[in-house]
N, C-alpha and C positions, 0 to 999 in steps of 0.2 A: 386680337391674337397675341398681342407683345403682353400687355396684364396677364395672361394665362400663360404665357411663358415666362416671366418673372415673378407669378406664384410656383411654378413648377419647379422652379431653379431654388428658390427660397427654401420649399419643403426636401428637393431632394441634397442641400447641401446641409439641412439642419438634422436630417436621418440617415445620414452618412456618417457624420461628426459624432453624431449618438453612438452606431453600430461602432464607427473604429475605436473613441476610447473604453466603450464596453468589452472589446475584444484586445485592448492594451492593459485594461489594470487585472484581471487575474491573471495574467501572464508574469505580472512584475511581482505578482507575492510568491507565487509556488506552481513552478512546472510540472505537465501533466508526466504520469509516472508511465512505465512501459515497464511490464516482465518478457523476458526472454520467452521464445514459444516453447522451449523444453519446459520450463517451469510454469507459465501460464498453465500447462496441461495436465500439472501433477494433480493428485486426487489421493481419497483413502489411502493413509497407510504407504505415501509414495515416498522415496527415496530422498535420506535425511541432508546432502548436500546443501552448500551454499545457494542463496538464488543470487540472479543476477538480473538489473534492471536499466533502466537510461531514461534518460527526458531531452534527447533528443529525435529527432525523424528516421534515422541512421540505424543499417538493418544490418551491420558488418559486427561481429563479434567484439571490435575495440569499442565500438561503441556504449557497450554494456559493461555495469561498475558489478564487481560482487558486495553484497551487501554486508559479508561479516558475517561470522559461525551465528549471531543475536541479530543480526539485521540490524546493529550498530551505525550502517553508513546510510542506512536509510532515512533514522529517525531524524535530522535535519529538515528532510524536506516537508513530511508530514507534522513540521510542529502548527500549533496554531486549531491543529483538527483533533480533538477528541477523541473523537470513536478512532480514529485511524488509530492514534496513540496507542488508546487501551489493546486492539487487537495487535498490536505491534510486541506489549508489554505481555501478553499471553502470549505470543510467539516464542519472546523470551525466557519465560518458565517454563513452555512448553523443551525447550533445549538444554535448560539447565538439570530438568529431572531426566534429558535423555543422557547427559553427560554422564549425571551421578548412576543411573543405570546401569551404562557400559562399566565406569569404575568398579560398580559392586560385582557386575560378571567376571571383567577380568581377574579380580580380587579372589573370587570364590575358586576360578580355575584354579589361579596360582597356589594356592591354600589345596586343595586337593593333590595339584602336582606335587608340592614339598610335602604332604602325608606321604604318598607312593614312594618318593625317593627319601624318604627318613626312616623306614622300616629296616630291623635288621634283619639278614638272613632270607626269607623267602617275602617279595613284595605282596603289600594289602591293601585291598582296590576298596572295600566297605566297610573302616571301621567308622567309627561315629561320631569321629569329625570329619569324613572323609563322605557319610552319610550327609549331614551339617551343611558343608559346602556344595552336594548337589542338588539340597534342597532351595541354599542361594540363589543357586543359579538360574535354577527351571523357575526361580519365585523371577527372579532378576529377568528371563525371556518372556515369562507371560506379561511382566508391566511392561517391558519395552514395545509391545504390541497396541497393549491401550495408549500407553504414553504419545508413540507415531502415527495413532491412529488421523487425529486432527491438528496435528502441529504445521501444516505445509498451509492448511486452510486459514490459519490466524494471520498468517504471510499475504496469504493473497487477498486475504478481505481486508487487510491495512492498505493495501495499495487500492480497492475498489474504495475506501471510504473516502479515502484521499483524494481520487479521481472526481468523485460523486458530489467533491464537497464543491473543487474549480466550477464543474457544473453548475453546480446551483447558484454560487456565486456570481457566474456571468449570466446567468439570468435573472439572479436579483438587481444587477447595477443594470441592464435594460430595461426592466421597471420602473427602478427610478430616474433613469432619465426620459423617460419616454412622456412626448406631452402630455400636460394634463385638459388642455382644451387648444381645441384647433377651433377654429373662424375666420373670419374677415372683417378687417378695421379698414378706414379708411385715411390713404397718405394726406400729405400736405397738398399734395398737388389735385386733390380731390379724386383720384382712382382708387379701388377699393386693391388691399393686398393681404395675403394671408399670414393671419396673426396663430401664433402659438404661443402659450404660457406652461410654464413648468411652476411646480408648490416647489419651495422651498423645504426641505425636511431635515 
Protein backbone atom coordinates (compact mmCIF):
# COMPACT_ATOMS: atom_id res chain seq x y z
CA UNK A 1 0.00 0.00 0.00
CA UNK A 2 2.75 2.61 0.97
CA UNK A 3 4.62 1.94 -2.93
CA UNK A 4 1.04 2.94 -4.39
CA UNK A 5 0.82 5.74 -2.20
CA UNK A 6 4.24 7.20 -3.04
CA UNK A 7 3.54 6.62 -6.76
CA UNK A 8 0.43 8.39 -6.27
CA UNK A 9 1.87 11.37 -4.43
CA UNK A 10 4.75 11.46 -7.10
CA UNK A 11 2.29 11.58 -10.16
CA UNK A 12 -0.14 14.03 -8.48
CA UNK A 13 2.68 16.56 -7.39
CA UNK A 14 4.44 16.33 -10.85
CA UNK A 15 0.67 17.30 -12.69
CA UNK A 16 0.04 19.79 -10.32
CA UNK A 17 3.38 21.56 -11.00
CA UNK A 18 2.66 21.07 -14.83
CA UNK A 19 -1.10 22.55 -14.57
CA UNK A 20 0.03 25.57 -12.18
CA UNK A 21 3.01 26.86 -14.31
CA UNK A 22 0.79 26.19 -17.48
CA UNK A 23 -1.73 28.38 -15.94
CA UNK A 24 1.15 31.20 -14.63
CA UNK A 25 2.91 31.83 -18.00
CA UNK A 26 0.09 33.21 -20.20
CA UNK A 27 -0.87 35.14 -17.69
CA UNK A 28 2.63 36.96 -17.39
CA UNK A 29 2.57 37.92 -21.33
CA UNK A 30 -1.00 39.32 -21.86
CA UNK A 31 -4.27 39.51 -19.79
CA UNK A 32 -7.37 38.16 -20.97
CA UNK A 33 -9.41 41.16 -22.47
CA UNK A 34 -13.16 41.94 -21.27
CA UNK A 35 -15.67 44.37 -23.37
CA UNK A 36 -18.06 46.13 -21.42
CA UNK A 37 -21.65 44.30 -21.87
CA UNK A 38 -23.00 47.68 -23.70
CA UNK A 39 -20.30 47.13 -26.28
CA UNK A 40 -19.94 43.31 -26.37
CA UNK A 41 -23.58 43.75 -27.71
CA UNK A 42 -23.14 46.17 -30.41
CA UNK A 43 -23.75 44.78 -33.91
CA UNK A 44 -24.59 46.31 -37.62
CA UNK A 45 -24.30 49.62 -37.91
CA UNK A 46 -24.37 50.28 -33.93
CA UNK A 47 -23.48 53.39 -32.35
CA UNK A 48 -19.89 55.01 -33.15
CA UNK A 49 -18.77 55.57 -29.41
CA UNK A 50 -15.78 54.75 -27.51
CA UNK A 51 -15.53 51.11 -26.26
CA UNK A 52 -14.57 50.37 -23.01
CA UNK A 53 -12.73 47.11 -21.74
CA UNK A 54 -10.58 45.83 -18.49
CA UNK A 55 -8.43 42.64 -17.71
CA UNK A 56 -9.46 42.50 -14.62
CA UNK A 57 -12.52 40.17 -12.84
CA UNK A 58 -14.25 43.57 -11.76
CA UNK A 59 -17.93 44.19 -12.95
CA UNK A 60 -18.09 48.06 -11.46
CA UNK A 61 -17.80 50.73 -14.09
CA UNK A 62 -14.04 51.94 -12.67
CA UNK A 63 -13.03 49.14 -13.62
CA UNK A 64 -13.29 49.46 -17.31
CA UNK A 65 -10.41 51.67 -19.42
CA UNK A 66 -11.90 53.49 -22.68
CA UNK A 67 -10.06 52.52 -25.38
CA UNK A 68 -9.56 55.84 -27.34
CA UNK A 69 -11.74 57.38 -30.32
CA UNK A 70 -8.82 54.37 -32.52
CA UNK A 71 -8.69 51.94 -29.79
CA UNK A 72 -5.18 53.46 -29.08
CA UNK A 73 -5.26 52.25 -25.36
CA UNK A 74 -5.84 48.92 -26.54
CA UNK A 75 -3.05 48.22 -28.87
CA UNK A 76 -0.66 47.55 -25.90
CA UNK A 77 -2.07 44.63 -24.88
CA UNK A 78 -2.62 42.93 -28.11
CA UNK A 79 0.82 43.36 -29.45
CA UNK A 80 2.71 40.25 -30.09
CA UNK A 81 -0.98 38.78 -31.87
CA UNK A 82 -1.28 39.39 -35.42
CA UNK A 83 -4.55 38.95 -36.41
CA UNK A 84 -5.65 40.86 -33.34
CA UNK A 85 -3.43 43.85 -34.65
CA UNK A 86 -4.63 43.83 -38.10
CA UNK A 87 -8.36 43.84 -37.15
CA UNK A 88 -7.44 46.63 -34.62
CA UNK A 89 -5.61 48.48 -37.70
CA UNK A 90 -9.09 48.19 -39.68
CA UNK A 91 -10.81 49.58 -36.80
CA UNK A 92 -8.64 52.31 -37.08
CA UNK A 93 -9.36 53.28 -40.79
CA UNK A 94 -12.58 52.26 -40.35
CA UNK A 95 -12.76 55.79 -37.92
CA UNK A 96 -10.60 57.78 -39.68
CA UNK A 97 -13.03 57.61 -42.91
CA UNK A 98 -15.85 58.23 -40.35
CA UNK A 99 -14.15 61.29 -39.08
CA UNK A 100 -13.47 62.56 -42.61
CA UNK A 101 -17.09 61.89 -43.38
CA UNK A 102 -18.64 63.82 -40.63
CA UNK A 103 -15.96 66.75 -41.65
CA UNK A 104 -17.32 66.63 -45.38
CA UNK A 105 -21.18 66.81 -43.94
CA UNK A 106 -20.59 69.48 -41.67
CA UNK A 107 -18.37 71.29 -44.49
CA UNK A 108 -21.28 70.87 -47.08
CA UNK A 109 -23.89 72.16 -44.56
CA UNK A 110 -21.83 75.03 -43.73
CA UNK A 111 -21.21 75.96 -47.40
CA UNK A 112 -25.03 75.76 -48.21
CA UNK A 113 -25.79 77.93 -45.10
CA UNK A 114 -23.28 80.87 -46.20
CA UNK A 115 -24.95 80.44 -50.04
CA UNK A 116 -28.52 81.35 -48.15
CA UNK A 117 -27.12 83.97 -46.16
CA UNK A 118 -24.84 85.75 -48.94
CA UNK A 119 -27.70 86.22 -51.32
CA UNK A 120 -28.90 89.69 -51.71
CA UNK A 121 -32.25 90.87 -51.39
CA UNK A 122 -34.71 87.89 -51.43
CA UNK A 123 -32.96 84.52 -50.03
CA UNK A 124 -31.96 81.34 -52.68
CA UNK A 125 -32.37 77.94 -51.15
CA UNK A 126 -31.10 76.05 -54.98
CA UNK A 127 -28.68 77.71 -56.86
CA UNK A 128 -25.82 75.47 -58.08
CA UNK A 129 -23.60 75.63 -55.34
CA UNK A 130 -26.17 75.43 -53.22
CA UNK A 131 -27.29 72.34 -55.49
CA UNK A 132 -23.27 71.15 -55.09
CA UNK A 133 -23.31 71.05 -51.43
CA UNK A 134 -26.59 68.94 -51.16
CA UNK A 135 -25.40 66.65 -53.29
CA UNK A 136 -22.17 66.49 -50.70
CA UNK A 137 -23.98 65.87 -48.31
CA UNK A 138 -26.72 63.11 -49.14
CA UNK A 139 -23.13 61.58 -50.99
CA UNK A 140 -21.57 62.27 -47.41
CA UNK A 141 -24.96 60.30 -45.38
CA UNK A 142 -25.00 57.38 -47.72
CA UNK A 143 -21.08 56.57 -47.14
CA UNK A 144 -21.34 57.12 -43.62
CA UNK A 145 -23.90 54.15 -43.57
CA UNK A 146 -21.37 51.82 -45.40
CA UNK A 147 -18.62 53.32 -43.55
CA UNK A 148 -20.52 52.27 -39.73
CA UNK A 149 -21.79 49.44 -41.26
CA UNK A 150 -18.74 47.10 -39.78
CA UNK A 151 -16.57 49.32 -37.93
CA UNK A 152 -17.69 48.13 -34.19
CA UNK A 153 -17.13 44.53 -35.59
CA UNK A 154 -13.14 45.04 -36.30
CA UNK A 155 -13.25 46.24 -32.44
CA UNK A 156 -14.65 43.19 -31.30
CA UNK A 157 -12.85 40.62 -33.36
CA UNK A 158 -9.35 42.19 -32.12
CA UNK A 159 -10.30 41.45 -28.69
CA UNK A 160 -11.65 37.79 -29.66
CA UNK A 161 -8.35 37.20 -31.62
CA UNK A 162 -6.55 38.34 -28.72
CA UNK A 163 -8.52 36.30 -26.24
CA UNK A 164 -8.26 33.11 -28.68
CA UNK A 165 -4.72 33.50 -28.99
CA UNK A 166 -4.08 33.26 -24.56
CA UNK A 167 -6.10 30.21 -25.29
CA UNK A 168 -4.31 28.40 -27.41
CA UNK A 169 -1.27 29.36 -25.84
CA UNK A 170 -2.13 27.69 -22.48
CA UNK A 171 -2.85 24.76 -24.23
CA UNK A 172 0.19 24.62 -26.18
CA UNK A 173 2.55 25.08 -22.97
CA UNK A 174 0.27 21.89 -21.61
CA UNK A 175 1.41 20.03 -24.27
CA UNK A 176 4.56 20.50 -24.01
CA UNK A 177 4.91 19.95 -20.63
CA UNK A 178 2.94 17.03 -20.30
CA UNK A 179 4.95 13.63 -20.02
CA UNK A 180 6.11 11.99 -22.79
CA UNK A 181 6.17 8.34 -21.21
CA UNK A 182 4.96 7.24 -17.99
CA UNK A 183 6.20 3.72 -16.36
CA UNK A 184 7.84 2.21 -13.65
CA UNK A 185 11.62 2.03 -12.96
CA UNK A 186 12.87 0.40 -10.21
CA UNK A 187 14.45 2.43 -6.80
CA UNK A 188 17.73 1.66 -5.17
CA UNK A 189 16.02 0.10 -2.58
CA UNK A 190 14.78 -2.47 -5.06
CA UNK A 191 10.76 -1.19 -4.94
CA UNK A 192 9.40 -0.33 -8.19
CA UNK A 193 8.31 3.66 -8.47
CA UNK A 194 6.77 5.69 -11.15
CA UNK A 195 9.04 7.02 -13.57
CA UNK A 196 8.10 9.82 -16.08
CA UNK A 197 10.24 11.42 -18.74
CA UNK A 198 9.52 14.66 -20.78
CA UNK A 199 11.59 15.29 -24.61
CA UNK A 200 13.33 18.07 -24.31
CA UNK A 201 12.20 20.52 -27.22
Amino acid sequence: MSLLRRSALVLSLSLSSVATYAQQAPSSEAPFVRLSPEDKGRGLNGVQHNFFFATTEGSRDQDYTNAGFFGQRLRPYLAGNQDALANLNRYRLQKWLYLGERLTFVGAVALYGQQVLAGEGDQQYFRDTQKAAIGVAAFSLLSNVLITRHTNEHFQRAVEAHNAGLSSAHTGILQRLAPSTIGVAAAANGYPLLALRWNVR
